[in-house]
N, CA, C and O atoms as CSV, one atom per row, in Angstrom:
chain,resi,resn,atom,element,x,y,z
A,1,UNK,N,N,110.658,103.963,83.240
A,1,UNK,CA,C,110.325,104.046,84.637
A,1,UNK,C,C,110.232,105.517,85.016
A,1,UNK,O,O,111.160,106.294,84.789
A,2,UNK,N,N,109.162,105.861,85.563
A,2,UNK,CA,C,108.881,106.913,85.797
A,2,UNK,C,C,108.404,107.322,87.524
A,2,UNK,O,O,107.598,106.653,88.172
A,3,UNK,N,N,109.243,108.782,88.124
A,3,UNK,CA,C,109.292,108.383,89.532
A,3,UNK,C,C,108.056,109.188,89.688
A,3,UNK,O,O,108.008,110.241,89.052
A,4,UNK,N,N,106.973,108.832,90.492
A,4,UNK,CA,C,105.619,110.255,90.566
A,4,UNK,C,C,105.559,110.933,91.736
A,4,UNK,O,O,105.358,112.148,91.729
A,5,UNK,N,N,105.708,110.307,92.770
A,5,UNK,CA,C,105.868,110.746,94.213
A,5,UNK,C,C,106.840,110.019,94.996
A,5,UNK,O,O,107.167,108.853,94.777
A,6,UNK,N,N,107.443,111.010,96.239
A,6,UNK,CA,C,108.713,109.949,96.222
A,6,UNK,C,C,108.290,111.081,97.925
A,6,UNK,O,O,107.428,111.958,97.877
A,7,UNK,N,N,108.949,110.832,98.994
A,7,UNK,CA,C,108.908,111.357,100.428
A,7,UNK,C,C,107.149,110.857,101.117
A,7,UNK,O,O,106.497,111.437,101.986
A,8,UNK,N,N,106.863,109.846,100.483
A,8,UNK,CA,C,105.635,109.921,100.915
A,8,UNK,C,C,105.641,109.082,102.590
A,8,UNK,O,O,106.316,108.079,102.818
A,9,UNK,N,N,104.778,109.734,103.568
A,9,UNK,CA,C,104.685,108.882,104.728
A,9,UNK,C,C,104.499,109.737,105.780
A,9,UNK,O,O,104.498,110.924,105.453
A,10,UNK,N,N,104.333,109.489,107.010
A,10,UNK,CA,C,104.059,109.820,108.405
A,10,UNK,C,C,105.193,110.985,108.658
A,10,UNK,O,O,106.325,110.509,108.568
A,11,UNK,N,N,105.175,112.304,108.935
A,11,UNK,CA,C,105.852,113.702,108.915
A,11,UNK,C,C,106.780,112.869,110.368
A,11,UNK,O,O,107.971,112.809,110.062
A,12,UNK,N,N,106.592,112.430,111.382
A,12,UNK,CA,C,106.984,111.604,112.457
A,12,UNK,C,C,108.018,110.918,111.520
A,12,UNK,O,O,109.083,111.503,111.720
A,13,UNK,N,N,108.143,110.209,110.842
A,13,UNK,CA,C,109.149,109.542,110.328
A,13,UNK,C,C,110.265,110.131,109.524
A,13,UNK,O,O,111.303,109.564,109.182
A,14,UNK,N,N,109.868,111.426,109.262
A,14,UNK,CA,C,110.689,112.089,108.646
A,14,UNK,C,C,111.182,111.534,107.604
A,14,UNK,O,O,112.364,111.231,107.449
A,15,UNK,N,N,109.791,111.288,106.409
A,15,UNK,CA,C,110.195,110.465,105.053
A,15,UNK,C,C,110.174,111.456,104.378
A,15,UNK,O,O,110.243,111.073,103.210
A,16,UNK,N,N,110.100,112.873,104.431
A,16,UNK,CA,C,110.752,113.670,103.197
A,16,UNK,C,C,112.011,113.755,102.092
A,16,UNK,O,O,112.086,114.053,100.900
A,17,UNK,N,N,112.970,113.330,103.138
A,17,UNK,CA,C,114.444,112.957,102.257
A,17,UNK,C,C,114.125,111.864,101.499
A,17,UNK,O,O,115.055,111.579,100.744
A,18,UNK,N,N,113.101,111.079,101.390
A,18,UNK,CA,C,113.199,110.085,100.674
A,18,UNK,C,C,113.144,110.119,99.680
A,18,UNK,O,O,112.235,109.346,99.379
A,19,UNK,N,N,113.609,110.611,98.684
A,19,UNK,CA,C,113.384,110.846,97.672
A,19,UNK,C,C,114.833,110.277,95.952
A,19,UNK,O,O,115.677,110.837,95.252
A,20,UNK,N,N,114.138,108.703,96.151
A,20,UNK,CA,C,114.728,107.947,95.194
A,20,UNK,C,C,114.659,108.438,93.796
A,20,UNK,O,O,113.637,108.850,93.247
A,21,UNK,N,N,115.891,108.351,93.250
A,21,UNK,CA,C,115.743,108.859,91.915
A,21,UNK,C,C,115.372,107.434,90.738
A,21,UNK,O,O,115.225,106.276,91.131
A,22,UNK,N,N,115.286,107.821,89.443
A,22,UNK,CA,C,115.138,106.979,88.399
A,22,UNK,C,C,115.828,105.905,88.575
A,22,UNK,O,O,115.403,104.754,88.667
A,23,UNK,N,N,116.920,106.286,88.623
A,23,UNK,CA,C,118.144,105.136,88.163
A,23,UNK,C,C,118.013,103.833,90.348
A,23,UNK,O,O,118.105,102.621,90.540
A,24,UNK,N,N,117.776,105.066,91.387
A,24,UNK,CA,C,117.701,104.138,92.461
A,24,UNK,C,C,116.624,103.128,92.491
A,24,UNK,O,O,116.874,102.004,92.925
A,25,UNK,N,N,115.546,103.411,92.101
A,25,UNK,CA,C,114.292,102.595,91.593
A,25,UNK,C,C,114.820,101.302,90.932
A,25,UNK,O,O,114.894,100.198,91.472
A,26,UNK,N,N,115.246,101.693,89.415
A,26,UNK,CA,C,115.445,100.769,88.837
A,26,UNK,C,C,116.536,99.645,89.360
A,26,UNK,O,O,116.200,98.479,89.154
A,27,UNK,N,N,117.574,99.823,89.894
A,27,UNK,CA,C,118.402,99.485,90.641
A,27,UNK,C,C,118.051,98.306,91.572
A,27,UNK,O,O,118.530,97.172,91.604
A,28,UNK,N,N,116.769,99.066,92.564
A,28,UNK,CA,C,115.933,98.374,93.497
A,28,UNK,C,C,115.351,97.293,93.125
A,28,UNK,O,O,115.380,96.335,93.898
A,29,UNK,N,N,114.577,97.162,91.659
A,29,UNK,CA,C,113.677,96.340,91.250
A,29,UNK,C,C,114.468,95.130,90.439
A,29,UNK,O,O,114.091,93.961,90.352
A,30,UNK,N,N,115.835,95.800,89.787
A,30,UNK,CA,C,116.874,94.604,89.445
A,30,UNK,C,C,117.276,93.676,90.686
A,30,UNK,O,O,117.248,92.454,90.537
A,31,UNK,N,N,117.610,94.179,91.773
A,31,UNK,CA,C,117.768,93.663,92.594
A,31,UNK,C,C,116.556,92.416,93.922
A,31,UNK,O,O,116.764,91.643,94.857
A,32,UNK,N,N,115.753,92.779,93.400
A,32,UNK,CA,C,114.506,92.409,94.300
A,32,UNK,C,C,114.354,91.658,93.544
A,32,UNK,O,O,114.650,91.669,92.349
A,33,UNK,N,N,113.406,90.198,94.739
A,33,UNK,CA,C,113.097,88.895,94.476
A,33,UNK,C,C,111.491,89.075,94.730
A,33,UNK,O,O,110.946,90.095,95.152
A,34,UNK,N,N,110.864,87.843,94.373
A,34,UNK,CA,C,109.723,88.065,93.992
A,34,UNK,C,C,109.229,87.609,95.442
A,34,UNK,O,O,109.524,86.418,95.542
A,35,UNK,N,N,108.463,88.154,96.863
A,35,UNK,CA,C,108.544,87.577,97.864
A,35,UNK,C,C,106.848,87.035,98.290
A,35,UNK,O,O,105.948,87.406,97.536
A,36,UNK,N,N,106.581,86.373,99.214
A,36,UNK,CA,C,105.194,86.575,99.564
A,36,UNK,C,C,105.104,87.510,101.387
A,36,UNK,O,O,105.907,87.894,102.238
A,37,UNK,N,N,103.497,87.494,101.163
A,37,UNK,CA,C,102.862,88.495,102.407
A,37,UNK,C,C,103.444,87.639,103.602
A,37,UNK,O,O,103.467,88.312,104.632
A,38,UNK,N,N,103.739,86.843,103.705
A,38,UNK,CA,C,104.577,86.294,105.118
A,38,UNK,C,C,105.804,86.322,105.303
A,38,UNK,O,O,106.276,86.177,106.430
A,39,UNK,N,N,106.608,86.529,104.134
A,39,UNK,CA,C,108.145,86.482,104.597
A,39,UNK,C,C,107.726,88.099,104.146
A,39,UNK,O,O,108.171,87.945,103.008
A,40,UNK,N,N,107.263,89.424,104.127
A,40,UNK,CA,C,107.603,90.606,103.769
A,40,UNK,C,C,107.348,90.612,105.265
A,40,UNK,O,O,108.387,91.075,105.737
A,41,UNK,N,N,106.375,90.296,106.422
A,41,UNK,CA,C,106.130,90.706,107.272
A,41,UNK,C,C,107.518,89.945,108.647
A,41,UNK,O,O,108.256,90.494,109.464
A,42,UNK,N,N,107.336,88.874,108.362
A,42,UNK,CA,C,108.646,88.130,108.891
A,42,UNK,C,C,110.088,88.232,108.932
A,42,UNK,O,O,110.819,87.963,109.886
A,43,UNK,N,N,110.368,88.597,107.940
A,43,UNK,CA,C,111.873,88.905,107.090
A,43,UNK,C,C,112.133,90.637,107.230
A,43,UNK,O,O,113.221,91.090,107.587
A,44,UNK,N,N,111.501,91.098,107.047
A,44,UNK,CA,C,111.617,92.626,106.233
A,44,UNK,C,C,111.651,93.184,107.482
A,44,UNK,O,O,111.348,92.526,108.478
A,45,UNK,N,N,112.013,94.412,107.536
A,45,UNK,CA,C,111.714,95.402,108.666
A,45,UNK,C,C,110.343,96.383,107.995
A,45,UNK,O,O,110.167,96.232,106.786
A,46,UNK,N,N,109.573,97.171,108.585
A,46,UNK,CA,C,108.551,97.577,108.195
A,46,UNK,C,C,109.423,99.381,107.897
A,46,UNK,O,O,110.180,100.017,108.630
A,47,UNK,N,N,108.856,99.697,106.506
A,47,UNK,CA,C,109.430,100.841,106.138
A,47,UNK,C,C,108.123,101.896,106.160
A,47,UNK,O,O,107.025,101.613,105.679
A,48,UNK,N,N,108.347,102.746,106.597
A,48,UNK,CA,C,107.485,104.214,106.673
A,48,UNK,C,C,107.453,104.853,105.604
A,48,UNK,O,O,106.431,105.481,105.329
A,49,UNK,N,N,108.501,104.855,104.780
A,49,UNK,CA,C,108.721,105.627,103.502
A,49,UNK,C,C,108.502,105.147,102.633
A,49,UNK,O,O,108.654,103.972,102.296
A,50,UNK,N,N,107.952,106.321,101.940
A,50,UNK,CA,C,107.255,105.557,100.033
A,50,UNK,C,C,107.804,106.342,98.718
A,50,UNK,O,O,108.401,107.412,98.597
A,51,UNK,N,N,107.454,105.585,97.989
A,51,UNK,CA,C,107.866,106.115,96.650
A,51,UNK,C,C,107.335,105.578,95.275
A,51,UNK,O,O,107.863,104.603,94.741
A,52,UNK,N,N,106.286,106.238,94.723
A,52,UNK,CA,C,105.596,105.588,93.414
A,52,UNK,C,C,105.928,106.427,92.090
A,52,UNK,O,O,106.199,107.586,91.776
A,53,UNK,N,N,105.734,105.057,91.443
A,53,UNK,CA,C,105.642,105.754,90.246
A,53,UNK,C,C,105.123,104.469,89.176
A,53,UNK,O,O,104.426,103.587,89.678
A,54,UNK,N,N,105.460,104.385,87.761
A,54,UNK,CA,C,105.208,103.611,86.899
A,54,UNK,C,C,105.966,103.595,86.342
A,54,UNK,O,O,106.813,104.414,85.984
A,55,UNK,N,N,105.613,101.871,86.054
A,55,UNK,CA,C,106.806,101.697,84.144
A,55,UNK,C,C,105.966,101.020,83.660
A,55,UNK,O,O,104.861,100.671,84.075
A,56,UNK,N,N,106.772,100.730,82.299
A,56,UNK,CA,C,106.090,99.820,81.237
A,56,UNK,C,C,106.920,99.224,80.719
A,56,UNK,O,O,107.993,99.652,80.292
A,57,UNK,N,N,106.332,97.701,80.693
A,57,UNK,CA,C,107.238,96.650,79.813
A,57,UNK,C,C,106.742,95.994,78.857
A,57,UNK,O,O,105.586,96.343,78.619
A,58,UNK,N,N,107.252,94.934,78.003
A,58,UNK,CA,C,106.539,94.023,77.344
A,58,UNK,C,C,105.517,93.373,77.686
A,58,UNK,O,O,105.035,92.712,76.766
A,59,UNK,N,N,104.684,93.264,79.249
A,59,UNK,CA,C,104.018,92.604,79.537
A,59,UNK,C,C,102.867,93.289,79.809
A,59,UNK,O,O,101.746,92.831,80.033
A,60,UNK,N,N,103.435,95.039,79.749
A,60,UNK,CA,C,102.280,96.200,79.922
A,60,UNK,C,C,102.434,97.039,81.110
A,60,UNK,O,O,103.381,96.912,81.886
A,61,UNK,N,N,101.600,97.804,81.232
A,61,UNK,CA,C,101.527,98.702,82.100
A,61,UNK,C,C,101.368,98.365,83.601
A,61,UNK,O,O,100.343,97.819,84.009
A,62,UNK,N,N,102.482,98.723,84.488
A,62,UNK,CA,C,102.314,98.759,85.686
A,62,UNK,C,C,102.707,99.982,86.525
A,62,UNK,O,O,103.321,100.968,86.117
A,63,UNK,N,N,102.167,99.712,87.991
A,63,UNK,CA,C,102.750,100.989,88.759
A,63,UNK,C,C,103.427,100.449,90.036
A,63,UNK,O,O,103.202,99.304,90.427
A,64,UNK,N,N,104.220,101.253,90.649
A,64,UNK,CA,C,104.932,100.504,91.401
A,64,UNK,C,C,105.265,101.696,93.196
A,64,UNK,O,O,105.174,102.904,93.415
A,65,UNK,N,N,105.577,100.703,93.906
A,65,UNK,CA,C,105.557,101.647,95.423
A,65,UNK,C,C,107.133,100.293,95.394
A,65,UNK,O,O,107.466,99.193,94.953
A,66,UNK,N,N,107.633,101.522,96.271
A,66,UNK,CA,C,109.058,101.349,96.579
A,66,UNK,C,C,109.269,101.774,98.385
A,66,UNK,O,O,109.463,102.945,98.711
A,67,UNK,N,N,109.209,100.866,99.220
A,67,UNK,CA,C,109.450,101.358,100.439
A,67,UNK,C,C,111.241,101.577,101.151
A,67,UNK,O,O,112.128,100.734,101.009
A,68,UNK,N,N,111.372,102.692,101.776
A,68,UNK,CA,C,112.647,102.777,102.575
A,68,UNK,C,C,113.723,101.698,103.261
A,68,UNK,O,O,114.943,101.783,103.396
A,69,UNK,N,N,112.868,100.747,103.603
A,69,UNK,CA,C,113.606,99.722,104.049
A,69,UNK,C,C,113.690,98.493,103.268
A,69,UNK,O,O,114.120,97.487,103.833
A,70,UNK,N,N,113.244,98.426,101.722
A,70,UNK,CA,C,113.527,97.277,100.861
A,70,UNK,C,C,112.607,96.847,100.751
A,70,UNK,O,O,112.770,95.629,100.813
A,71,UNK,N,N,111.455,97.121,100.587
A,71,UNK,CA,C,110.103,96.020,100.218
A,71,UNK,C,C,109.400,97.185,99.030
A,71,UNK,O,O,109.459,98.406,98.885
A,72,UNK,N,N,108.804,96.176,98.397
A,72,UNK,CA,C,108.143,97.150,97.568
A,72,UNK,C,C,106.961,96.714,97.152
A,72,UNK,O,O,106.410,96.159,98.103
A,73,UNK,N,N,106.116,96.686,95.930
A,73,UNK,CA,C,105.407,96.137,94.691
A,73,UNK,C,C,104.849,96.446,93.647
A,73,UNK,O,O,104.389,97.587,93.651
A,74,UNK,N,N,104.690,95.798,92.636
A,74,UNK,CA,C,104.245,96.031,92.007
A,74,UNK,C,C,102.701,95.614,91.110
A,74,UNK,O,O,102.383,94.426,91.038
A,75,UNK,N,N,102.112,96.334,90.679
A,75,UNK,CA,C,100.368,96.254,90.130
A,75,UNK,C,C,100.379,96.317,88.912
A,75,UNK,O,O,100.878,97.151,88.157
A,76,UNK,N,N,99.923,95.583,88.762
A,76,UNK,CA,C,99.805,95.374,87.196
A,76,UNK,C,C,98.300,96.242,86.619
A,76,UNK,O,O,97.517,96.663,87.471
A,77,UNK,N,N,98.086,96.393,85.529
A,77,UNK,CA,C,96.701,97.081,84.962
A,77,UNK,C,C,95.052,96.431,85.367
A,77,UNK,O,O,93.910,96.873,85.496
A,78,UNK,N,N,95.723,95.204,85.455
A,78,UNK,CA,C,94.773,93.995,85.675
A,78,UNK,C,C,94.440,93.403,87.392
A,78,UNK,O,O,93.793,92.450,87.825
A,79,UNK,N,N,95.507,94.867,88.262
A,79,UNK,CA,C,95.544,94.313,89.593
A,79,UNK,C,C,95.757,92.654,90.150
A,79,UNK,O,O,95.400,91.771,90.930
A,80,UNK,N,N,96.580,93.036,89.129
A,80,UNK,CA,C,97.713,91.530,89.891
A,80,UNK,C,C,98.958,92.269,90.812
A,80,UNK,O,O,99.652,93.241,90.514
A,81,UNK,N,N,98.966,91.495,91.943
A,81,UNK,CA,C,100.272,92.507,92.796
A,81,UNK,C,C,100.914,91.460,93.093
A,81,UNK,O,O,100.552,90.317,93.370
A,82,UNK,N,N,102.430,92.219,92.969
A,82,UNK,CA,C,103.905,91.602,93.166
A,82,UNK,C,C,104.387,91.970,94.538
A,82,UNK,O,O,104.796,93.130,94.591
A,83,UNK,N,N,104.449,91.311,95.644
A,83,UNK,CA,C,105.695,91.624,96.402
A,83,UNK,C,C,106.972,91.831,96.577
A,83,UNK,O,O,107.153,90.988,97.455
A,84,UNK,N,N,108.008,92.313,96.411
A,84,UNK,CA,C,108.738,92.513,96.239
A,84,UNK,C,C,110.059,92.586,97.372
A,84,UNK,O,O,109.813,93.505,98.153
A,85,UNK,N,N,111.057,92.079,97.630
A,85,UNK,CA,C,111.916,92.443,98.512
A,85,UNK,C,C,113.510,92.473,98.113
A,85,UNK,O,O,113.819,91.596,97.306
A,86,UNK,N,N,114.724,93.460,98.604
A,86,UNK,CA,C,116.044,93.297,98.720
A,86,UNK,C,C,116.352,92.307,98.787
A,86,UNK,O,O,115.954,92.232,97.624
A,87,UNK,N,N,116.755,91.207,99.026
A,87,UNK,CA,C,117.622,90.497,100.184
A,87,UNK,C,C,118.710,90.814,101.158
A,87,UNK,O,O,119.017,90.402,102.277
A,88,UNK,N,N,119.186,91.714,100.303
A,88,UNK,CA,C,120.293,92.003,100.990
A,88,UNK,C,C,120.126,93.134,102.215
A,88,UNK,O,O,120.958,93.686,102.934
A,89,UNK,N,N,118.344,93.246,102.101
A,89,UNK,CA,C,117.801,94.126,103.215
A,89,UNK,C,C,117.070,93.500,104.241
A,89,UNK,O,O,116.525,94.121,105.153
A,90,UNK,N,N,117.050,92.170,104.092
A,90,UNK,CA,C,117.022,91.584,105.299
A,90,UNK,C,C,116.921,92.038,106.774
A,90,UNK,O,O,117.715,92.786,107.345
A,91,UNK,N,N,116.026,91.573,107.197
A,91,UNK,CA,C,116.040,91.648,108.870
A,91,UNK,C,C,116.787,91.393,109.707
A,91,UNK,O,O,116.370,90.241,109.824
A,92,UNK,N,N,117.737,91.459,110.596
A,92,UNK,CA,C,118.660,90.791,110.832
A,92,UNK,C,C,118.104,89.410,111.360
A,92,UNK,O,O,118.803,88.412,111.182
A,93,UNK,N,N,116.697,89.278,112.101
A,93,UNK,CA,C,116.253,87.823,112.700
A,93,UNK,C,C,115.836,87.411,110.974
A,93,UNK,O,O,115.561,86.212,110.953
A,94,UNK,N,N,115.744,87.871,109.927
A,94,UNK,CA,C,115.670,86.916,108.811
A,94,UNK,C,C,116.899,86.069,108.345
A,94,UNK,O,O,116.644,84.949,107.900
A,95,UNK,N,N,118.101,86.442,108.391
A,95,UNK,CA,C,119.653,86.137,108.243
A,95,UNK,C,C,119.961,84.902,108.724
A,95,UNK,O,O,120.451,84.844,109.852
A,96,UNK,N,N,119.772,83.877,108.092
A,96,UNK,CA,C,120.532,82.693,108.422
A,96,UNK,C,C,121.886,82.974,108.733
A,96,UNK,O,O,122.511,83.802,108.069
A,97,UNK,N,N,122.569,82.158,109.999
A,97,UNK,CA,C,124.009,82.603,110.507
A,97,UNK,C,C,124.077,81.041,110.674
A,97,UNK,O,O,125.099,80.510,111.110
């Protein structure tokens, strides 16, 4: 896993600190469930901050965006895309109580 750009986003948001390392990435993507385009928009809070880079697995080459508030995805070579989310980054109106 490799990090390529990491503070990326709107100077207003002040996504410069963003800047996830190797090991926070990987971390992120152990943790993340595989989500769709309606619960990322429903569930998730919308993150300003970015962070790309690539890995490679047994299944091949992909690249990946990592947002500030827990959503992410990933692209495959073949432009297949993964949604990606925390759970535990939840919205609070996503949170069953």
């Amino acid at each position: 896993m490799v990090v390529l750009e990491a503070g990326l986003g709107p100077e207003k948001d002040g996504c410069a600190p963003f800047l996830p390392t190797t090991r926070d990435v990987r971390r992120f993507f152990e943790r993340s469930i595989v989500i769709s385009a309606r619960q990322q928009h429903d569930f998730f809070d919308h993150g300003p901050c970015r962070a790309r880079g690539t890995l490679t697995t047994a299944f091949g080459a992909w690249t990946w965006e990592m947002r500030d508030l827990g959503t992410g995805e990933l692209r495959s070579i073949t432009d297949d895309v993964f949604l990606v989310g925390d759970p535990s980054r939840l919205s609070p109106l996503g949170v069953d109580e």
